[in-house]
C-alpha positions in Angstrom: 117.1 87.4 108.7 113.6 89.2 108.9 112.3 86.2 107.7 113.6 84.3 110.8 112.9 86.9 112.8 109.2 86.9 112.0 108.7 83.5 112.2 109.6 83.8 115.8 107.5 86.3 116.6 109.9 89.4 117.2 108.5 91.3 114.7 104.5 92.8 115.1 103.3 94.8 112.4 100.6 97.4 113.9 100.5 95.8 117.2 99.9 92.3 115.4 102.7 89.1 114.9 104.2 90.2 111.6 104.2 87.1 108.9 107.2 87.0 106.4 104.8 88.1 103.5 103.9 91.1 104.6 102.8 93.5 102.7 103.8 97.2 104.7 101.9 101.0 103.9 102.8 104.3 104.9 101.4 105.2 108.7 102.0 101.0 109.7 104.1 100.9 113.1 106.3 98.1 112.8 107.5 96.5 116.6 111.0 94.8 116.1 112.4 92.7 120.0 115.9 92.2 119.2 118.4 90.8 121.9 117.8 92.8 125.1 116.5 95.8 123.3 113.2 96.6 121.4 112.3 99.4 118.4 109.0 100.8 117.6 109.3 102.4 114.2 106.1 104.2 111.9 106.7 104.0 108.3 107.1 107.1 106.5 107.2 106.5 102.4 108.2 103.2 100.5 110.2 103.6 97.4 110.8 100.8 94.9 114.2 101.7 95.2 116.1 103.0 98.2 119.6 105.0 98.4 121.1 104.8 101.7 120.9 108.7 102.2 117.0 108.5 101.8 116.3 105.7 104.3 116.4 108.4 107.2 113.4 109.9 105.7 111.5 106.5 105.3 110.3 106.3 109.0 110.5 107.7 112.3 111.4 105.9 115.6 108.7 106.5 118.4 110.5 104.6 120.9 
């Protein structure tokens, strides 16, 4: 799915289109457009590994 959804340009990574390979760092803002709607997310921490309780903690939504 984020694969696709990059490829059609609903994704931007730091205000740029987001490619499928890319590689994302703590402090990036990641844009998603998704049906009538639209989230801007910054990254937080990136694990290896993620449990479901910590995701929370991984980012914070702006808007």
């Amino acid at each position: 799915m984020a694969k696709d959804a990059c490829e059609q340009g609903r994704i931007f990574l730091n205000d740029k289109p987001a490619k499928p390979g890319a590689e994302v760092k703590v402090g990036d803002k990641v844009f998603v457009q998704f049906g009538n709607g639209s989230l801007l997310v910054e990254v937080m921490a990136l694990t290896e590994s993620c449990r479901k309780e910590d995701a929370p903690g991984m980012y914070r939504v702006i808007e």
